[in-house]
C-alpha positions as CSV (number, residue, x, y, z in Angstrom):
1,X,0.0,0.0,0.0
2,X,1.6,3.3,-1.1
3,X,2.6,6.1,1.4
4,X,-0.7,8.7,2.1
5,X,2.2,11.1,2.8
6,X,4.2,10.6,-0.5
7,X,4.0,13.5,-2.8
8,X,1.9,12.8,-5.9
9,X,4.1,12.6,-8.9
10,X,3.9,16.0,-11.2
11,X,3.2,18.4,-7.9
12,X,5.7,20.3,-6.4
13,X,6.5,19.1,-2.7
14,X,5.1,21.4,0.2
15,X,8.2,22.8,1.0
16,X,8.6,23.8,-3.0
17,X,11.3,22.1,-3.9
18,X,11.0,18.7,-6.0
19,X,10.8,15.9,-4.3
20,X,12.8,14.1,-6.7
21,X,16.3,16.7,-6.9
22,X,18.8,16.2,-9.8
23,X,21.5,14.9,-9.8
24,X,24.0,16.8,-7.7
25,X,26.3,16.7,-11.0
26,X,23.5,19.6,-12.5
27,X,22.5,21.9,-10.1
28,X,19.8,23.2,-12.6
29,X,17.5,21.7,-15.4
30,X,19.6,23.8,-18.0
31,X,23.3,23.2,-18.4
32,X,25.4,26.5,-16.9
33,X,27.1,28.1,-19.4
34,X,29.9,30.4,-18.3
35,X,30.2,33.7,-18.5
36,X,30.2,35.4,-21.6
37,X,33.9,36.2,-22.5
38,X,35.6,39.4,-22.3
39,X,34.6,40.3,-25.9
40,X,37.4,42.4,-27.5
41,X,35.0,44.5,-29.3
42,X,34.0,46.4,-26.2
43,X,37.4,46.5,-25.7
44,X,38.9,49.5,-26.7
45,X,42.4,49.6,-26.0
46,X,42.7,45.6,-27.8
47,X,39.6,46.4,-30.7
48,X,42.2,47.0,-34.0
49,X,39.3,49.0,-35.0
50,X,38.7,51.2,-32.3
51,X,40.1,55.1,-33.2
52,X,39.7,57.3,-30.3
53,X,38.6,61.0,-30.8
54,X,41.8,62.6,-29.7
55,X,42.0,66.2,-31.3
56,X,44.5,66.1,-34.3
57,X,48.2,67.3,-33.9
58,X,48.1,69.5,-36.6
59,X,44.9,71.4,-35.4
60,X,46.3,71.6,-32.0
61,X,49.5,73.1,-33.4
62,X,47.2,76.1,-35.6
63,X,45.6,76.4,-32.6
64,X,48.4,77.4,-30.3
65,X,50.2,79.4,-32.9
66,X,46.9,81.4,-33.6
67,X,46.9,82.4,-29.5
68,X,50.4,82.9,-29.5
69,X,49.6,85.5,-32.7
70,X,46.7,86.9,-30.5
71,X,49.0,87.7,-27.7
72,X,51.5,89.3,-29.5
73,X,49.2,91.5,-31.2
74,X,47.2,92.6,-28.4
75,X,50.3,93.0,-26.4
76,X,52.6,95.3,-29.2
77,X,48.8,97.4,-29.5
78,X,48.9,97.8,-25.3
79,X,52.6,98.7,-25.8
80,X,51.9,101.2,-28.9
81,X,48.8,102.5,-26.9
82,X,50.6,103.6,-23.8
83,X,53.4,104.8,-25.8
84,X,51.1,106.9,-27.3
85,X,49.1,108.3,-24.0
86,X,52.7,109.0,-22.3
87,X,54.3,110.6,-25.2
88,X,50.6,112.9,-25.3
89,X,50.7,114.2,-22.0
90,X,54.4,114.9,-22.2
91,X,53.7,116.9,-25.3
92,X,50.3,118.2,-25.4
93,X,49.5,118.5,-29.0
94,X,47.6,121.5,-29.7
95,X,45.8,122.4,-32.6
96,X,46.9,125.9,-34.6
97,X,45.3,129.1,-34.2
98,X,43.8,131.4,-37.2
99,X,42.9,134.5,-37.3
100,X,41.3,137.3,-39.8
101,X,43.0,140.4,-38.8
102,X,41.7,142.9,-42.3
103,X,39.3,142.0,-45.6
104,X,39.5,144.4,-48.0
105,X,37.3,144.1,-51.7
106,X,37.6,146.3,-54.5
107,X,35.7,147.0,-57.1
108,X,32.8,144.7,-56.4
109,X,30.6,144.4,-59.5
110,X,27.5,141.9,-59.8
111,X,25.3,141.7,-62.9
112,X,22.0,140.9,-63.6
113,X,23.6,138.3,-66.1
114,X,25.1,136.4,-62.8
115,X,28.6,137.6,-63.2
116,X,30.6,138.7,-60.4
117,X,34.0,140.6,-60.4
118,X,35.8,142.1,-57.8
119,X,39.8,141.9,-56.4
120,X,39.7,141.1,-52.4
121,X,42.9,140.9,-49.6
122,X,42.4,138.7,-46.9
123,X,45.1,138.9,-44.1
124,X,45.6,136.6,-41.4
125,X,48.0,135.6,-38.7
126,X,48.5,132.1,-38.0
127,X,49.7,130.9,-34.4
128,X,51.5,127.8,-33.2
129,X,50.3,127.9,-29.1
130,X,52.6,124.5,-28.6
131,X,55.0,124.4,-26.1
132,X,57.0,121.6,-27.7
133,X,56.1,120.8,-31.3
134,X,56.5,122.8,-34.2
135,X,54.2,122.8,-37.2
136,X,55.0,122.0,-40.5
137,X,52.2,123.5,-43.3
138,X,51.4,122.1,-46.8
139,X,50.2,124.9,-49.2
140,X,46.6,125.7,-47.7
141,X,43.9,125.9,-50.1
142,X,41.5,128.9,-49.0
143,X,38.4,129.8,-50.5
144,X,35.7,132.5,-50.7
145,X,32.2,131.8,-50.2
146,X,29.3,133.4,-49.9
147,X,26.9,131.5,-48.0
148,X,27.5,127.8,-49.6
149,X,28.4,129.4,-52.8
150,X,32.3,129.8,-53.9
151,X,33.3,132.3,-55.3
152,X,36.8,132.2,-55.8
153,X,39.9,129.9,-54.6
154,X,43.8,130.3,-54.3
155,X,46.6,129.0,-52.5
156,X,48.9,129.8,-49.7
157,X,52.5,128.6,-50.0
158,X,53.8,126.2,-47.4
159,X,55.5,127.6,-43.9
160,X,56.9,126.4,-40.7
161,X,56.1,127.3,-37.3
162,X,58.4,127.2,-34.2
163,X,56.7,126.8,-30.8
164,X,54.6,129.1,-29.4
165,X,55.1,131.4,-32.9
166,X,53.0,133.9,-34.9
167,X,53.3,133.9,-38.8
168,X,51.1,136.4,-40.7
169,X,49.7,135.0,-44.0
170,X,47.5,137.2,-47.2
171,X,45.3,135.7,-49.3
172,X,44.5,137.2,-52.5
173,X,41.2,136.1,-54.2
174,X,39.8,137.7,-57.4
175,X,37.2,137.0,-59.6
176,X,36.8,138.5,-63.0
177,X,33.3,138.1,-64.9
178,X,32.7,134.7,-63.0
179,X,29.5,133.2,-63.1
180,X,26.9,132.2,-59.8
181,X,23.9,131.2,-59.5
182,X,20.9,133.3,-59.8
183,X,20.2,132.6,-56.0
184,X,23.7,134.3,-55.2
185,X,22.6,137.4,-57.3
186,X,19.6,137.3,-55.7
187,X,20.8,137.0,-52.0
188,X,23.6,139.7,-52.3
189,X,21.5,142.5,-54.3
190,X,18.9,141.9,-50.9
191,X,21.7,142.2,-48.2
192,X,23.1,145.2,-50.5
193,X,19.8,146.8,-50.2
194,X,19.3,146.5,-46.8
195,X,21.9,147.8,-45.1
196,X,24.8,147.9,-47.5
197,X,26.1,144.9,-46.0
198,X,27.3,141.3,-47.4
199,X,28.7,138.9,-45.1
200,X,30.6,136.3,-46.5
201,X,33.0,133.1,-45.3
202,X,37.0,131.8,-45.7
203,X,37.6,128.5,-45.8
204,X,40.8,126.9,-45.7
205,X,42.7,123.2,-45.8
206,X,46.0,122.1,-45.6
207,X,48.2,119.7,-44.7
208,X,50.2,119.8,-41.4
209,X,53.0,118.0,-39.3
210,X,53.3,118.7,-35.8
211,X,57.4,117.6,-34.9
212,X,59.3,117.6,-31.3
213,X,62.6,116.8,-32.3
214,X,63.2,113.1,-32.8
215,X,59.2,112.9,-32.4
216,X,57.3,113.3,-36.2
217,X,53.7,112.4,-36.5
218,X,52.1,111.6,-39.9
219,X,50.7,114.7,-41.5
220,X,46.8,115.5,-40.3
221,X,44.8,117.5,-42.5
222,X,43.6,121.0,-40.7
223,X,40.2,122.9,-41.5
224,X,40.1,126.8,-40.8
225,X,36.5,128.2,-40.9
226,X,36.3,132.2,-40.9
227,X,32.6,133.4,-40.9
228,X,30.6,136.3,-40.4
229,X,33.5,138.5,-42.7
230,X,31.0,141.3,-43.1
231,X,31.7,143.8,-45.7
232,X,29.9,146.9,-46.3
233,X,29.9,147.6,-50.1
234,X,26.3,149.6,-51.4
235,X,26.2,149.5,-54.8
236,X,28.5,148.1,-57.9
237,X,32.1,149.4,-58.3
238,X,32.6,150.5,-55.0
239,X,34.7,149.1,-51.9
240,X,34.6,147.9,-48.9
241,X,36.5,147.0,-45.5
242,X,35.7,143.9,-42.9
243,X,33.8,145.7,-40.1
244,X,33.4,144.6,-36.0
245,X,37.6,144.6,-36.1
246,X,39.9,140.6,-36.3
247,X,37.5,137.5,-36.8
248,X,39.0,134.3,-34.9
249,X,38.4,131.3,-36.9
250,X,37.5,127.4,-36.1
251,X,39.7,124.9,-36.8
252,X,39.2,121.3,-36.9
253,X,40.5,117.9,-37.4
């Protein structure tokens, strides 16, 4: 008579494990297969194949010589720079000085056929208020103008200036049967009319050098603007004098 006790074949045992174990030479139902081996695919130091992403030589070298460039620039432009501010506060560049001192016009004639003729003296003094530097003129181009209009143009030779010097300079600008615009005839004949008097404007340009000895810079150009030169001439053929006495004049960069 079979055990009452006995496990029925097919169930597992109460405590859960089989009543019948395996052999003790297979500890599972399944062989045991061993750990997978240490593939040298995910091996990068022994996979042939494997190129890691180090940065190229050659890059690295433009890269280093680029910054080295950098620096040098950046450090000659800090050098230049203070060079510069040091060698300005020693010298204190100034700019010239100009001045109308007499405007003279003779024999101012304007046409109702737009041309203008008339012979005209403009003196001026010139001054170098540097301490250190002396100034070193091109010929200066000056011209006439009434309002926006020009009316006639010459030069000035070229002249140096030691410091803290005065030079006196004349201009001579002519016009014989020139022709303007009818809005020149226009605005002249009114001012004429009114009061007698025309007001009109020097411009000049020139080159210019400032020098301290062993110290040159490059040549600037210089701008002289004269305005308000306000001449009292009534009628054609007569003359006339700058009035209110010496006109000082901007100058610019």
């Amino acid at each position: 008579m079979e055990d009452p006790n006995r496990p029925v074949t097919g169930y597992p045992a109460p405590n859960g494990y089989s009543a019948n174990p395996p052999p003790s030479a297979t500890a599972y139902p399944y062989v045991a297969t061993a750990p997978p081996p240490h593939n040298a695919y995910y091996n990068n130091q022994n996979n042939p194949y494997y190129q890691p992403n180090y940065p190229d030589a050659d890059s690295v070298r433009r890269a280093n010589c680029l910054r080295r460039i950098f620096a040098v620039v950046i450090g000659l432009v800090v050098i230049f720079g203070t060079i510069t501010f040091i060698v300005w506060l020693v010298l204190r560049p100034e700019l010239p000085e100009f001045r109308v001192d007499s405007f003279s016009l003779s024999n101012f004639t304007l046409g109702n056929n737009s041309l203008i003729s008339f012979t005209s003296e403009i003196r001026l003094t010139a001054r170098n208020p540097n301490k250190k530097m002396t100034l070193a003129y091109d010929q200066i181009d000056a011209v006439l103008f009434y309002r926006s209009y020009s009316l006639s143009e010459t030069m000035l030779p070229p002249f140096s200036q030691d410091t803290k010097n005065e030079t006196s300079l004349t201009a001579n600008l002519a016009a014989a049967g020139s022709f303007v615009e009818r809005r020149v005839v226009d605005g002249i004949n009114g001012e004429r009319n009114g009061n007698g008097n025309v007001n009109f404007n020097l411009r000049m340009i020139s080159r210019v050098r400032f020098e301290a000895k062993a110290w040159r810079t490059r040549r600037r150009f210089v701008k002289v603007y004269c305005g308000d030169l306000v001449v009292t001439i009534p009628s054609n053929g007569r003359s006339g004098t700058l009035t209110g006495g010496p006109r000082q004049c901007r100058v610019g960069i």
